[in-house]
Every structure is written in C-alpha cells, then in structure tokens.
GUKOL-483103 format. One line per 10 residues: their letters; for each residue y negated, x negated, z of C-alpha. Coordinates in Angstrom, 1 decimal. Layout:
// GUKOL-483103
a	Y X Z | ...
//
This chain:
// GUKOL-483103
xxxxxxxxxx	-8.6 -0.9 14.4 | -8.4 -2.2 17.7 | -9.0 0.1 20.8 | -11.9 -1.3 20.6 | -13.0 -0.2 17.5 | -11.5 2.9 18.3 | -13.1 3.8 21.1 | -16.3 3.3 19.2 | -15.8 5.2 16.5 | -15.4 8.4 18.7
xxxxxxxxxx	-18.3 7.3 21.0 | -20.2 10.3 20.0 | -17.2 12.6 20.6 | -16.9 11.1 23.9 | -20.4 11.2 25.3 | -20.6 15.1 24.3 | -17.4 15.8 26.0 | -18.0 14.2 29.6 | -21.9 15.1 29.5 | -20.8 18.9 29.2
xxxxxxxxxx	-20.9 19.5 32.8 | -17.6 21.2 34.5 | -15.7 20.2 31.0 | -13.8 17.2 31.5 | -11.0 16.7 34.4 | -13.5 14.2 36.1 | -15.8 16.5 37.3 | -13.3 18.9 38.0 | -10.6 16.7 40.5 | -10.2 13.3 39.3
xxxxxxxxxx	-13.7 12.0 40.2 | -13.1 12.9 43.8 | -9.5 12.1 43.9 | -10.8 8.2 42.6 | -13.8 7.9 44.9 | -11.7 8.2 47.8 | -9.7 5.4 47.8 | -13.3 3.2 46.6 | -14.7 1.1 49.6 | -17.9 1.1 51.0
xxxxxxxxxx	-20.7 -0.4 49.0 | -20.9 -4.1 49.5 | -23.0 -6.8 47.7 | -21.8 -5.7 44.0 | -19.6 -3.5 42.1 | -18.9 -4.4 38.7 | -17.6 -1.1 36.3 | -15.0 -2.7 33.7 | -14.5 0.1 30.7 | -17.5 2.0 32.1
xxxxxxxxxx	-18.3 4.2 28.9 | -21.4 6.5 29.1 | -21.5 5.2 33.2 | -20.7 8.3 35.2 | -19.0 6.4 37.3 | -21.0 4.0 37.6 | -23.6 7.0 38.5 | -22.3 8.3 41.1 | -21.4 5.0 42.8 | -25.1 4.4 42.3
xxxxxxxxxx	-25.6 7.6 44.2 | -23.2 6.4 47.0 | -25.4 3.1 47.5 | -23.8 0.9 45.1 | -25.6 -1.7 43.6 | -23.5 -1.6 39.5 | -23.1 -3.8 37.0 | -21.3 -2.6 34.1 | -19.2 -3.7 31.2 | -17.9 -2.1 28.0
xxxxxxxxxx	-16.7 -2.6 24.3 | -18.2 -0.6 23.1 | -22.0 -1.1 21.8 | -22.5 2.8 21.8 | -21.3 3.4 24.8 | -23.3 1.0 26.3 | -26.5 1.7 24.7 | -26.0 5.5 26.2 | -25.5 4.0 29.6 | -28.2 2.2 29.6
xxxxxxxxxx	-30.5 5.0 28.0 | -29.7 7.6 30.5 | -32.4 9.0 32.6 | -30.1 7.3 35.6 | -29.6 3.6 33.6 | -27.1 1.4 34.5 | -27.1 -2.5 33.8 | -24.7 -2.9 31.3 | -23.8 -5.6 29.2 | -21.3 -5.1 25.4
xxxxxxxxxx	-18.6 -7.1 26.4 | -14.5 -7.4 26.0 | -13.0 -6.3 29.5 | -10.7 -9.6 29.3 | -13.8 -11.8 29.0 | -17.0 -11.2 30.6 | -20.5 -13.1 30.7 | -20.3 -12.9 34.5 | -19.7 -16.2 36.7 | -16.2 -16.5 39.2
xxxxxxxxxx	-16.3 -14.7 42.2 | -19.0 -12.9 41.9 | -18.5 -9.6 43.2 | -16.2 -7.9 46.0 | -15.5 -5.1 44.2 | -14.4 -3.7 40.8 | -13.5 -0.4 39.5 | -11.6 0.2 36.4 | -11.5 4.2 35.8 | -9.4 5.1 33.1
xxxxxxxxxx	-10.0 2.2 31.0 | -7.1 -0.3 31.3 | -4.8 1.9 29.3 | -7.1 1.0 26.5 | -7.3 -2.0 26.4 | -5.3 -4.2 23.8 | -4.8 -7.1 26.6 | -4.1 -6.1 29.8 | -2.8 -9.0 31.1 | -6.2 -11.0 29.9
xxxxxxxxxx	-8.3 -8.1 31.2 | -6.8 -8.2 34.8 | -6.4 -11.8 34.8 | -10.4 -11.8 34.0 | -11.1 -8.8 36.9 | -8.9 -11.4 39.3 | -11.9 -14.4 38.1 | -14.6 -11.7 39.1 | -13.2 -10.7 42.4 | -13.8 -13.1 45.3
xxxxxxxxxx	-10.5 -13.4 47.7 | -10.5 -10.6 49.7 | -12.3 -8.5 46.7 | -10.6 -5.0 46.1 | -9.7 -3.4 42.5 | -9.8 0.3 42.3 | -7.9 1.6 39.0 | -7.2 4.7 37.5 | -4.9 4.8 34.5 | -3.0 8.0 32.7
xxxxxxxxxx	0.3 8.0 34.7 | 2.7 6.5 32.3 | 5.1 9.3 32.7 | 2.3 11.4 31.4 | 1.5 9.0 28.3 | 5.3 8.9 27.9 | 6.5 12.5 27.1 | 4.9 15.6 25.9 | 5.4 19.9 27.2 | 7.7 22.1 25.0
xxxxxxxxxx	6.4 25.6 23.7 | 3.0 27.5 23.9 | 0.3 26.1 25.5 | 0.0 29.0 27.8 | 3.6 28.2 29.3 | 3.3 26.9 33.2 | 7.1 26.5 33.1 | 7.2 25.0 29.7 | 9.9 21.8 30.1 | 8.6 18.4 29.8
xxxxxxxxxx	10.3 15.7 27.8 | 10.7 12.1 27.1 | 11.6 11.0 23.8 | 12.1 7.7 22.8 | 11.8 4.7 25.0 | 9.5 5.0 28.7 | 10.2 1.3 29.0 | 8.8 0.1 25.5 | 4.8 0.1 25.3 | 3.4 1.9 22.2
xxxxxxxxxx	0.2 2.8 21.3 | -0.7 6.5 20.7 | -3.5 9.0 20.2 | -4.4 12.8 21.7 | -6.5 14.7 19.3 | -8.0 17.3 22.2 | -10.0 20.4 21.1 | -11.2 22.8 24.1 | -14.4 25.4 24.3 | -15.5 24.2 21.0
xxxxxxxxxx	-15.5 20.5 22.0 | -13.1 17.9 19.8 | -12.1 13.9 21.2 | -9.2 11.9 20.0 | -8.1 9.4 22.7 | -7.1 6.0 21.8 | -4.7 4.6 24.5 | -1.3 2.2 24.6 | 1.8 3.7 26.9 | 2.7 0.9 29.2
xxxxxxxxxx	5.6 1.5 32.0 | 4.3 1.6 35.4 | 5.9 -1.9 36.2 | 4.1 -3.6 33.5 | 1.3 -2.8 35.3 | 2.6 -3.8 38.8 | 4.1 -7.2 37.1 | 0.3 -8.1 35.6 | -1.5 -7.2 39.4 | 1.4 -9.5 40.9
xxxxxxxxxx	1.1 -12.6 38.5 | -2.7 -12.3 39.1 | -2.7 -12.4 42.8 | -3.1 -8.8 43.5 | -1.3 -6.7 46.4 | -1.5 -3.1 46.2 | -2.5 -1.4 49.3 | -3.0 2.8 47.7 | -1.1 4.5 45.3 | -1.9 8.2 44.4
xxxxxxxxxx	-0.5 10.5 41.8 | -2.9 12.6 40.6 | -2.2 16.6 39.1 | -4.5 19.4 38.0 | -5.1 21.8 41.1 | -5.5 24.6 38.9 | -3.2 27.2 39.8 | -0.6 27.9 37.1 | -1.4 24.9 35.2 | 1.6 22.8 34.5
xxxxxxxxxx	-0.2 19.7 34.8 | 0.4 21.2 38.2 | 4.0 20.5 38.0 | 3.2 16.4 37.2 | 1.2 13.7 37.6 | -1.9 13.6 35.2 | -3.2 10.3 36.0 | -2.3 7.5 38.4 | -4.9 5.6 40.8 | -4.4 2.7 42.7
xxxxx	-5.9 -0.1 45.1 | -5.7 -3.3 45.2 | -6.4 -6.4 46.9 | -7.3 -10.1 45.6 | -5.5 -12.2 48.4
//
C-alpha cells in the first residue's frame, strides 16, 4: 500500500489515540513546542496532512481562518464531523484543488514524513504559498526514525544505535501500544538534508530550526531529539 493507503487503514487507531486527551506527545509538549514558531493569523492557513484537525483546531482557536487537506477520506470525514469542523477537502498533499498563491501560510505537522513524494508535495506547498508566505513543518527527527534504544523499556540510560545506513531513505513502521491504546505508524526515514535539498530547490529559506525531546524527567527521549520543527520562508 502506499502511505496513503496506510494511513487509512489505521484511521480508526489514529483518531482514538490523539482524541484520548493527555495521551499522545502533542498535547503533552509538541503542540506547544510547534505553535511557537507559527505566525500570527493572516488571511489563510492551509493544514497539509491534517488528519482528525487538531491542529487545525487550535489554530482555529488562535484566530486562524483553516483550510485543510488530507489523504485520507476517513480522516477527513472525522475532521469535518467534529463538534469544532474544519473545511477540509480528500486530497494528495503533492496535488491540491487549491489555485497558486493562495494563502500566506501553511503548516505541515507531522505529515511530510509520510508522504511517498516529498519533493512533489513541497514543490505543490511552494504553488500555494505566495512570496513572502511562510511553511511551518514538523517531521520525526531523522536521527530518531534512523536508530532504535537498546534494553528494557524502563532504561533512561539505555544506549541508542544506528544500524544500517542514516543516509539511505527507507520506509518503516512503529507498532505503539500504551494504556490500552494500539497505532502502527506508517512513515519513510529521510536524512535531514534530503529535506533541506527539497526546501532549497523549491525556493525556500529556512529561518527556525528546533529539536524537539520529551521533558519528562528520566525519559530517554530526554537524552534525543523526538521530532524536528522548522520555519521557512517562500522568497
């Protein structure tokens, strides 16, 4: 399947997980991590890889005006059922029904490490943006999506290693079970400069970069980087 498919096929997996509230690591430190580097609310955001739209909720909250895109039909359909709706509209992140230039903002959280064309799918957010227009990404870092922790679970000082090749993109899958809850993530590794190459070749500069870890204390996520954000601009 593509991750397309993929992600669709666990769409109810995914909507139980992230609607349990305090249970995924969005509510707990990502969301606030992410929303800091987003702008201001200007004339339109559009949500690329929006899933069930909490995002997309709480930039409505914020005073954005959201338009959202995903793949998966699902997904979508719980967006846009949610006592908070979204617009939303089924489409592939690297080609949407949306004219050129029409927004000055989009946000891409934790979606374009799932997507089977990147290079189309920021090459597309690059069409949507006018000049000017700012991306706001968050991806898993790729050291993160590259290696794996050694020994119990329970170990904070548990070593963490890289087998294979960091510089060759592969796609993968975590099957995640915690407080009763099950999701399998569908996601491709890609090295961090195949993601700086494709921003570059589509006219983007990069103004924030932040590492993200679990503040927990004793967690070894503590140790590393979880996820990576970043801001860009459309010159």
């Amino acid at each position: 399947m593509t991750l397309r498919e993929s992600w669709d096929s666990h769409a109810d997996e995914w909507i139980r997980w992230v609607r349990t509230p305090g249970h995924d690591s969005y509510d707990q430190f990502h969301g606030r991590r992410f929303l800091e580097l987003v702008p201001p609310p200007g004339r339109l955001t559009v949500d690329i890889g929006g899933g069930e739209g909490r995002l997309g909720r709480d930039l409505t909250r914020l005073g954005h005006r959201v338009v959202m895109f995903d793949g998966s039909p699902s997904l979508a359909r719980a967006c846009a059922s949610h006592e908070l709706p979204l617009a939303v509209c089924v489409a592939d992140a690297s080609f949407t029904p949306a004219r050129s230039a029409c927004t000055d903002l989009v946000v891409a959280f934790m979606s374009l490490h799932d997507v089977d064309e990147l290079d189309a799918t920021v090459a597309e957010i690059a069409r949507l943006l006018v000049p000017g227009g700012s991306l706001c990404m968050a991806i898993v870092h790729p050291l993160n999506s590259a290696g794996s922790f050694e020994g119990e679970h329970d170990d904070a000082d548990a070593p963490f290693v890289v087998r294979g090749s960091y510089l060759t993109p592969f796609r993968y899958h975590d099957e995640i079970e915690r407080d009763g809850l099950t999701m399998t993530f569908h996601s491709i590794h890609r090295p961090l400069g195949s993601y700086t190459k494709v921003l570059q070749s589509s006219g983007f500069v990069i103004e924030v970069m932040q590492e993200v870890s679990d503040e927990s204390e004793a967690n070894r996520w503590r140790r590393l980087p979880m996820f990576l954000d970043l801001r860009a601009r459309r010159l």
